[in-house]
C-alpha positions in Angstrom: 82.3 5.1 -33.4 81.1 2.0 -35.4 83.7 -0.2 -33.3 82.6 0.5 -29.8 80.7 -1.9 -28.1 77.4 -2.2 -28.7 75.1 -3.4 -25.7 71.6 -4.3 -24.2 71.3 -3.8 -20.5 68.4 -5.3 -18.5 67.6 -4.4 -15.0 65.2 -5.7 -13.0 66.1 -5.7 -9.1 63.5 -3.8 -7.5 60.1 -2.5 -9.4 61.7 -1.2 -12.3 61.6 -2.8 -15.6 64.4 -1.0 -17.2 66.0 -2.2 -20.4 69.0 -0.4 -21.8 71.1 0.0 -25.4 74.6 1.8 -25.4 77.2 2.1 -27.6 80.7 3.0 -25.8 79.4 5.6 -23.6 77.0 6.6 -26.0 73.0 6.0 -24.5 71.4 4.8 -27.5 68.0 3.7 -25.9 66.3 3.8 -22.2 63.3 2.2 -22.2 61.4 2.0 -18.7 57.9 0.2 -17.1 57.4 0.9 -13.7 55.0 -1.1 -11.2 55.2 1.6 -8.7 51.3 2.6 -8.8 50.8 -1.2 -8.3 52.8 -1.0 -5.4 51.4 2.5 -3.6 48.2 1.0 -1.8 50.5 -1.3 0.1 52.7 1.8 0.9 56.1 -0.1 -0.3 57.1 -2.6 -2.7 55.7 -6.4 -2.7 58.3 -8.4 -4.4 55.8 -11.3 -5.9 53.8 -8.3 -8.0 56.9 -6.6 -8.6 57.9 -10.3 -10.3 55.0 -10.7 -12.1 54.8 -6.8 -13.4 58.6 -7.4 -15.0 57.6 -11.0 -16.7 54.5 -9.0 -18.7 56.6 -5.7 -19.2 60.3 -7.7 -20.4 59.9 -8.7 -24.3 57.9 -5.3 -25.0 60.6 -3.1 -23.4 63.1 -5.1 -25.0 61.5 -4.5 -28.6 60.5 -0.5 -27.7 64.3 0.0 -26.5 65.5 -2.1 -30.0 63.1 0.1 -31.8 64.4 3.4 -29.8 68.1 2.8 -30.8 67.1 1.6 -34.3 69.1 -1.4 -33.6 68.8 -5.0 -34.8 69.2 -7.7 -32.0 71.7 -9.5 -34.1 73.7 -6.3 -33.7 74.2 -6.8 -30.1 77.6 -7.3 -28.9 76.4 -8.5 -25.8 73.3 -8.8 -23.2 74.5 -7.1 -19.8 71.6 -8.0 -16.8 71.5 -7.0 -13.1 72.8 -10.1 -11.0 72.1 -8.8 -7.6 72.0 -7.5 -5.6 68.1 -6.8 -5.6 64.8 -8.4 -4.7 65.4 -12.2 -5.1 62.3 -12.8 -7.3 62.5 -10.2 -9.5 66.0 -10.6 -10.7 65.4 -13.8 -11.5 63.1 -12.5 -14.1 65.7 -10.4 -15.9 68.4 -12.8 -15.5 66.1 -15.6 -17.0 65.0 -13.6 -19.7 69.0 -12.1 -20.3 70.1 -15.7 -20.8 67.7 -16.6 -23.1 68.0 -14.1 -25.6 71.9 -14.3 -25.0 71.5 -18.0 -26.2 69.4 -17.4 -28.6 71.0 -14.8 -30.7 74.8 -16.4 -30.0 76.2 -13.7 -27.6 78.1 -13.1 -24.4 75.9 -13.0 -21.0 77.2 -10.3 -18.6 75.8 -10.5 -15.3 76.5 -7.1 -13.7 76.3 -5.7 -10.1 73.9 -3.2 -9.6 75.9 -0.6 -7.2 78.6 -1.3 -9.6 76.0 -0.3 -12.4 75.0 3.1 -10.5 78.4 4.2 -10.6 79.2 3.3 -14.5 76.0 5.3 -15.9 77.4 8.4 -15.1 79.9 7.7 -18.1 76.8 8.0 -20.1 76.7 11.9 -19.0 79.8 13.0 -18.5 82.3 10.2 -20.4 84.9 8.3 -18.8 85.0 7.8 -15.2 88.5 9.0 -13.5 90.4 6.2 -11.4 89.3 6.0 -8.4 86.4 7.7 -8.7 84.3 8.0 -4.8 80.9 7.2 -5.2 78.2 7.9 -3.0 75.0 5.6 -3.6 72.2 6.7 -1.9 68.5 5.3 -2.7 65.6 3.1 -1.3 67.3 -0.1 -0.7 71.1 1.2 0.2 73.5 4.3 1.3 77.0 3.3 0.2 80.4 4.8 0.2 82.6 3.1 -2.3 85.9 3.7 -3.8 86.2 2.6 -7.6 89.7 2.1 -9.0 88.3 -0.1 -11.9 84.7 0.0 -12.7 84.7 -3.5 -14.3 87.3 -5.2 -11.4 87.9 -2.9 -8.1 85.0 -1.3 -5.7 85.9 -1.6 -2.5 83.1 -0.5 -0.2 84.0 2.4 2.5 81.1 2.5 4.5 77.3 1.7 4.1 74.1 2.4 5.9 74.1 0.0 9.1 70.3 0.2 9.1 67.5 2.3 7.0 68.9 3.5 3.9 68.1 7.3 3.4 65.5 6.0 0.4 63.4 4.3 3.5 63.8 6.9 5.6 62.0 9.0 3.0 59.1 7.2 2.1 58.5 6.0 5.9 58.2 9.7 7.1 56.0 10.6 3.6 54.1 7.6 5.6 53.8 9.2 8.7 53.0 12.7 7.3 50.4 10.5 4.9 52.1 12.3 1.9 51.9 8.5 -0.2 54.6 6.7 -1.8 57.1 6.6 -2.9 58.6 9.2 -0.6 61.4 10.4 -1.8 59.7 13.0 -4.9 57.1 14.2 -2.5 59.2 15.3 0.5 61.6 16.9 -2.1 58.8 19.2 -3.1 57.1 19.8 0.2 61.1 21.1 1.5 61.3 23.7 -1.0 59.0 25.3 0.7 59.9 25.0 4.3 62.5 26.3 6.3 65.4 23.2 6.9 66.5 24.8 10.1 63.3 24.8 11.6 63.4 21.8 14.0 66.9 20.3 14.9 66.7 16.8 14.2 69.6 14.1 14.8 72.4 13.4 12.6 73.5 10.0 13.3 77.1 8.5 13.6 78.5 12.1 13.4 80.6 11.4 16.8 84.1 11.6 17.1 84.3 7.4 18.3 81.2 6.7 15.5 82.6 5.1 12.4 83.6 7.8 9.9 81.9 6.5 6.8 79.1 4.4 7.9 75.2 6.1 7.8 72.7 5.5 10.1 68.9 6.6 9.6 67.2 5.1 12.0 67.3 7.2 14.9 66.6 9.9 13.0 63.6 8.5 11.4 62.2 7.8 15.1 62.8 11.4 16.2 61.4 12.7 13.1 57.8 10.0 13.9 57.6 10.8 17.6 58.1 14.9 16.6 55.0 14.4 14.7 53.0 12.5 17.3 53.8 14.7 19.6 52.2 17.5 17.7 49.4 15.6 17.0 48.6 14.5 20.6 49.1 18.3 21.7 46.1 18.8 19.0 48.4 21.2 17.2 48.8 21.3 13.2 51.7 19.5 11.7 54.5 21.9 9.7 54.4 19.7 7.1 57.1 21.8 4.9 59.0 22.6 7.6 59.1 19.0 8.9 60.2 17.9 5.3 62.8 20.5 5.1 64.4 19.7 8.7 64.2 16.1 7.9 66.1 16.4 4.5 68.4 18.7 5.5 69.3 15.8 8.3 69.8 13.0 5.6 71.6 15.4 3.3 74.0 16.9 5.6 75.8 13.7 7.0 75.4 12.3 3.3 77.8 15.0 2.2 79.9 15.5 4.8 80.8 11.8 5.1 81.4 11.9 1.8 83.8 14.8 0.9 85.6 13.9 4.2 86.1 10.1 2.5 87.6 12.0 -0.8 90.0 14.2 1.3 91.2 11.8 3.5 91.9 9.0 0.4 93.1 11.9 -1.1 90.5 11.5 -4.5 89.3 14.7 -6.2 86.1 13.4 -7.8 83.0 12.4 -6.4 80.1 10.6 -7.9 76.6 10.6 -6.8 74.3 8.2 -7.9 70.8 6.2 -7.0 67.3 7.1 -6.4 68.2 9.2 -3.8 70.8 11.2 -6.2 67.4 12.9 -8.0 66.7 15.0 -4.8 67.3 18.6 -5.3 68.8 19.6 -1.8 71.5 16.5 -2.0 72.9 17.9 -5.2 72.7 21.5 -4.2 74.9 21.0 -0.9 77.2 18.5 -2.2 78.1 21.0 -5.4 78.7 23.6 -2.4 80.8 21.3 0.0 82.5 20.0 -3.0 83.5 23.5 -4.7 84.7 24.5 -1.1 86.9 21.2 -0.7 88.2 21.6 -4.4 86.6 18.2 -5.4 85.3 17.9 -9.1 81.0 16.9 -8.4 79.3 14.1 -10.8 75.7 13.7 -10.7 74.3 12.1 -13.5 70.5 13.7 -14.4 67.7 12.3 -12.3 66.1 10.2 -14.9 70.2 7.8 -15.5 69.6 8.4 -10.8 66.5 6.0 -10.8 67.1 2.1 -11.3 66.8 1.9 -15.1 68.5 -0.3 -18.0 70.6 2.1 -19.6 73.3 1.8 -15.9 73.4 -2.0 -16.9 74.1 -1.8 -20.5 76.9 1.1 -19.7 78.7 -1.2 -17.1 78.4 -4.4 -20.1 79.9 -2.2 -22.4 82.6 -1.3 -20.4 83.1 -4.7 -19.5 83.4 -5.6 -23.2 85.7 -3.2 -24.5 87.8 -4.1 -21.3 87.6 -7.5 -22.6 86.5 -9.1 -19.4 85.4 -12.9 -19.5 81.7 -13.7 -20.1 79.1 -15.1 -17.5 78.6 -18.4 -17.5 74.8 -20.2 -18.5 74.4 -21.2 -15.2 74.4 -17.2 -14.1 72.7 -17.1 -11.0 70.6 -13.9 -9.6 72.0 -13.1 -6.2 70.2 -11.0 -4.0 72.7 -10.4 -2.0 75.8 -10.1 -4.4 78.4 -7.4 -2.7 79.8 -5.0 -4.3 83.3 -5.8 -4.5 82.2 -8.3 -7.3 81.2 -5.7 -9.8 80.4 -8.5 -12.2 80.1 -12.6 -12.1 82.6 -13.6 -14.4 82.4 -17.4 -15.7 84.2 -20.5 -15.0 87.5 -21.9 -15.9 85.7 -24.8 -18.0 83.0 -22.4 -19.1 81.5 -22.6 -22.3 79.6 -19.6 -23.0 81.6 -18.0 -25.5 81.1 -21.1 -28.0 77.5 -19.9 -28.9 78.7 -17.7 -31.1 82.1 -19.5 -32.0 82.0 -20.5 -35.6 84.8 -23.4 -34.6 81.7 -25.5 -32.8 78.9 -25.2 -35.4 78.8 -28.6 -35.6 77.3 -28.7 -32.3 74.3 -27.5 -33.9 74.4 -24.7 -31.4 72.7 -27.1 -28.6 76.2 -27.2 -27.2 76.9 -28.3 -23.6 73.8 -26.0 -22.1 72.8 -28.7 -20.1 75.1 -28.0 -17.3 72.7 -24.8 -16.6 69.5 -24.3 -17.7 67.9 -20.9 -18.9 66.0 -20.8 -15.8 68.3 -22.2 -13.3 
């Protein structure tokens, strides 16, 4: 469909440089440079190379995902960027390098939420998302609950990891089984081969007084370390399979039974799984067999839409376009903290984004009020 919004996503929060195009729900382009290998020999991400890595990757992703979709900037209906929430740094790069092409081809800013944006990719799999969709978030930096009624308006959040999220708890027990990093991949693989009821590790804030949708990792993580040590200081040989497999099935269990229970007792029949996390083979085997016994339609989005990438960004601006939702405003700020209940950061009453491309002020010489907010600010 010719008439469906056409959209360039850019996401940098984390060590991802991920740059997007989609038309509708159609993926069009997903172009990614990673500076995880840069990252590995300090065992977890430094936010200043992170930075750096997405200022020398962002104009030739851009032009490789523009080449991809066989698209001409000037085609763009809008530029859709991760606002937050994120590393601080490193959104700063995207959101810098979103506002100036925005400005300088004459279209609409979108700053987006990133949660928000995890949810919305799945439309690029398996089309529109039902209302209210649950969606369970699970990857380095967060394990959320939320309940989305409006992708572009309404997430309200259910309950969230008070502590590690299950993407730290991965890679700091790949750490302490000196597997490497990033986790995650590595203990997935090791599990498949180990028995998951092998050692009886903790589920946390499974109790009937613990809050019913809230995640909690660290205690586990701490059993799973001193399990390990203890082993070692006997002078016995680690199981490392049947560590990984006890360890995952810990994470994955209360991840899906928290979840299901949220969609029966808000009375929602879909669930939505999404984040880094999302890619790991055990999670999406037990919550396809929880959900087909609780009658609740499972949506997992492949592994590769799972990761941070830009094609979640540019799905959530295109939505936010053919919804017609206002515009960011030039002085678009990256927040590295932005919640979640403000899926995107709309601009102000007096804002003046919009007249870039508005052929009514082209006497301005298209210079036009910008000084309120710089590119960089």
């Amino acid at each position: 469909m010719a008439d469906e919004p056409l959209v360039l996503g850019i996401e940098t929060s984390c060590d991802e440089t991920g740059v997007g195009i989609v038309r509708g729900t159609t993926l069009l382009a997903d172009a990614i440079a990673s500076s995880v290998d840069e990252h590995a020999r300090f065992g977890g991400v430094v936010p200043e190379v992170a930075s750096r890595a997405h200022l020398e990757a962002m104009v030739p992703t851009i032009e490789r995902a523009l080449k991809e979709a066989g698209v001409s900037a000037r085609d763009l209906d809008g530029i859709a960027v991760t606002a937050g929430p994120g590393l601080a740094g490193a959104l700063l790069v995207g959101v810098s390098a979103a506002k100036a092409y925005a400005y300088a081809l004459g279209k609409p800013l979108y700053g987006v939420n990133h949660l928000a944006s995890h949810i919305c990719v799945d439309q690029l799999e398996h089309g529109a998302l039902p209302e209210p969709t649950m969606a369970l978030l699970v990857s380095g930096g967060h394990s959320s609950l939320l309940l989305s009624s409006d992708i572009t308006s309404d997430v309200r959040p259910m309950g969230a990891t008070i502590d590690d999220a299950a993407g730290e708890a991965f890679d700091k027990i790949a750490r302490v089984l000196n597997l490497g990093f990033p986790g995650g991949p590595v203990i997935d693989r090791y599990a498949k081969e180990g028995d998951p009821n092998a050692i009886s590790f903790p589920r946390g804030l499974t109790g009937p007084r613990d809050p019913a949708y809230d995640f909690s990792f660290s205690g586990l993580k701490t059993a799973v370390a001193r399990w390990i040590e203890a082993k070692r200081a006997a002078g016995e040989e680690v199981p490392v399979r049947d560590v990984s497999a006890s360890f995952q099935e810990a994470v994955v269990d209360v991840l899906t039974r928290k979840a299901v229970r949220a969609c029966k007792d808000e009375g929602v029949d879909h669930l939505m799984i999404g984040g880094g996390v999302a890619a790991n083979s055990r999670l999406r085997s037990l919550a396809k067999e929880r959900c087909e016994a609780a009658g609740i339609r499972l949506r997992v989005p492949r592994p590769k839409l799972c990761t941070d990438n830009g094609a979640m960004v540019a799905a959530l601006g295109a939505e936010m376009v053919a919804r017609g939702r206002p515009a960011s405003s030039w002085d678009l700020s990256a927040d590295s903290s932005l919640p979640v209940t403000d899926p995107h950061v709309p601009g102000h009453d007096h804002d003046h984004v919009h007249e870039v491309g508005d052929p009514a002020h082209h006497h301005h010489d298209h210079v036009h009020e910008v000084g309120e907010g710089n590119l960089y600010s």
